[in-house]
N, C-alpha and C positions, 0 to 999 in steps of 0.2 A: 903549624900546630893543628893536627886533626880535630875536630866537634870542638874546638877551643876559642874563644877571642878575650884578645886583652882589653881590659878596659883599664881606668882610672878613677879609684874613690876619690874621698873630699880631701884626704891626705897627700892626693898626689901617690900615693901606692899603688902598683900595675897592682889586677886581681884578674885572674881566669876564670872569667865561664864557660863552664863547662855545657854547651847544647847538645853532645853525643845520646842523653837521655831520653830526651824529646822527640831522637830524630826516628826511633823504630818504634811501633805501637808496640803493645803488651803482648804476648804470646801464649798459650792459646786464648783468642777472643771471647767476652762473655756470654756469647751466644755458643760458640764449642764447650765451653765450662759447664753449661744446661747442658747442652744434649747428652757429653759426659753420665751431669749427674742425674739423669731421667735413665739411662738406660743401666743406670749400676742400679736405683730403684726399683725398673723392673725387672731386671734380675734377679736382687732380692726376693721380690713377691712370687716370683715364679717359683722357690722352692719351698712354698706352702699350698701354695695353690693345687687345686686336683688337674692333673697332667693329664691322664688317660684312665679312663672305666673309674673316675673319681676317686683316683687314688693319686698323690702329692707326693713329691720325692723326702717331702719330709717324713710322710705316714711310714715308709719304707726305713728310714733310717732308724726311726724310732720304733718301727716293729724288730729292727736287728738289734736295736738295746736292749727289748724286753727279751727277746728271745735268749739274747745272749748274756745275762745275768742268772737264765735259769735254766737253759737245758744246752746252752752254748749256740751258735748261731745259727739257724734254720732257715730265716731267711733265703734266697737262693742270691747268691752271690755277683751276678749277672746284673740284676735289679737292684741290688748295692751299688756295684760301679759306678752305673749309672744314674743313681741319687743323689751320693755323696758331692758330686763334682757342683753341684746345684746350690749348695753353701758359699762358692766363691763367690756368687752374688751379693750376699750379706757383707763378706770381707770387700769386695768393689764398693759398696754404700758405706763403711768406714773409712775407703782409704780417698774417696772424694771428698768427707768429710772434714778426712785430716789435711788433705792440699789446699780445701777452704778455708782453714786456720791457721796455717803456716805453711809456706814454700821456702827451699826443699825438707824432703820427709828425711830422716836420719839414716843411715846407712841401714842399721837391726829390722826396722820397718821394712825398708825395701827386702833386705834379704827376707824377712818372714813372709813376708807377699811372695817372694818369686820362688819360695818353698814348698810354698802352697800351690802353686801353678805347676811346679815340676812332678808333682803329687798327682796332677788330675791328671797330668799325661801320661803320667804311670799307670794310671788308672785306667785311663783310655786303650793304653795302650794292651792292659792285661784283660781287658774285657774283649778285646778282635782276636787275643790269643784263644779265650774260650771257645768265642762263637766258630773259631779257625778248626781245633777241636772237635767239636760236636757236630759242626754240619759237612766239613771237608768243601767239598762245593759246591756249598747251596748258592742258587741264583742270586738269592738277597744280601751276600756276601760284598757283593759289588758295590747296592746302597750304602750298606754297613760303611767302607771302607770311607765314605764322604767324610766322614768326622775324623778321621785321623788326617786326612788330607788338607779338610780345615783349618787343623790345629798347627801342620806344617807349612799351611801358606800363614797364617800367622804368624809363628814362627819366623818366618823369613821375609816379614814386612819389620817386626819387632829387631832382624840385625840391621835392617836398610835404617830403621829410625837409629839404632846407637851408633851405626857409621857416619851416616851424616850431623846430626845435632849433639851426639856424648850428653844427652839428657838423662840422667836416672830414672827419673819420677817418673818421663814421660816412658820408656822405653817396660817401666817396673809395669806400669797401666797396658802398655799393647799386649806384653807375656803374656797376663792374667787373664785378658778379652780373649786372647787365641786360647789360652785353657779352658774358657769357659766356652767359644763358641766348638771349640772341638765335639766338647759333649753335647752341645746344644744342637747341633747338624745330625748327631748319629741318633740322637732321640725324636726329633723332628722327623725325622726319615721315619725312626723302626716307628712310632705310633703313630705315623698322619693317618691310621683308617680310624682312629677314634680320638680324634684333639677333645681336650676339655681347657678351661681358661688357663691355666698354666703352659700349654700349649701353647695357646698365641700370645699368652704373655713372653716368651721364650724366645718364638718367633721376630715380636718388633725387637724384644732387647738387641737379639740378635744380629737386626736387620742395622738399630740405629750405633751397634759398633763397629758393623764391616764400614757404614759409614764415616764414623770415623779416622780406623787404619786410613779408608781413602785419601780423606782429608789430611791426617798429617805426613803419609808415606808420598804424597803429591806433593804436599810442599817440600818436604825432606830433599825429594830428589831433583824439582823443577825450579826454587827457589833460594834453596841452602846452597852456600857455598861451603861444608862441611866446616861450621863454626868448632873451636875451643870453649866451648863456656864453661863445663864443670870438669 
């Protein structure tokens, strides 16, 4: 009998303990659970923060509100793209939130998170159609292309984790990081000649969820035995 031993109460009645629980620690550990939630944190912050020439991807979003309740949207569209996607931050700081109060999240939750992530890709993706566009072949097209590359190596760290472990929650969280660092690589790139603190706030978030993917697409594939769990 696997993680099983029979014992015998005061009745004389075999009872089964079950030690299968004991025998694996918890998954992810609560120092990955911090870094998690420090980098969905700064993330958040990052889209208020002034990014470049002290302008915030929020100032941006909310200049296309105003714009666009009174003379329709003037904004330049390019600089939209690029803003919007800066909100999945805020949505990362809810949904580590919600894994701290209860595991797993409901099916609706996840789908509405990986909605949200199919969205900045689209977004991403329509913002290289522009600059594709406009500059034909400009040299900087190259840097540019970093962030979609990003978001496809993401992308393909997020099917390595649903192959190996069939985790929702965790697999809902990689998407969302690969959406957010897609945009986060192409704006990193286009303003490094003038970072302002939303810049490097962008930067670590950045930095501390490629460390992540590392850490569970390593375990995924160096430790899993491609479990059944959910």
């Amino acid at each position: 009998m696997t993680g099983q031993t029979l014992a015998t109460a005061g009745s004389g009645t075999p009872v089964a303990l079950d030690y299968a629980a004991v025998d694996k620690a918890p998954w992810p550990p609560r120092w990955m659970r911090i870094c998690c939630t420090i980098a969905a944190c700064v993330a958040g912050a990052s889209a208020f923060l002034p990014f470049t020439w002290n302008v915030s991807p929020w100032d941006v979003i909310w200049a296309a509100v105003q714009e666009g309740g009174r003379h329709g949207i003037n904004v330049q569209w390019a600089l939209l793209l690029l803003a919007m996607p800066f909100l999945l931050g805020g949505l990362l700081v809810a949904w580590q939130a919600r894994l701290a109060i209860s595991s797993p999240a409901t099916a609706v939750e996840r789908g509405a998170l990986r909605l949200a992530a199919y969205a900045v890709f689209g977004m991403l993706a329509w913002f290289v159609l522009l600059v594709i566009g406009d500059t034909g072949g400009d040299p900087e097209l190259s840097a540019i292309l970093l962030g979609p590359l990003a978001a496809m190596t993401g992308i393909c760290a997020t099917l390595i984790l649903w192959w190996r472990t069939r985790d929702r929650d965790l697999t809902t969280t990689a998407l969302v990081e690969a959406a957010y660092l897609g945009n986060a690589v192409l704006c990193l790139v286009a303003f490094s000649d003038r970072p302002d603190g939303g810049w490097w706030c962008t930067l670590v978030a950045g930095v501390l969820m490629v460390f992540e993917l590392c850490v569970y697409g390593g375990r995924a594939i160096f430790v899993l035995k491609v479990p059944r769990r959910r």
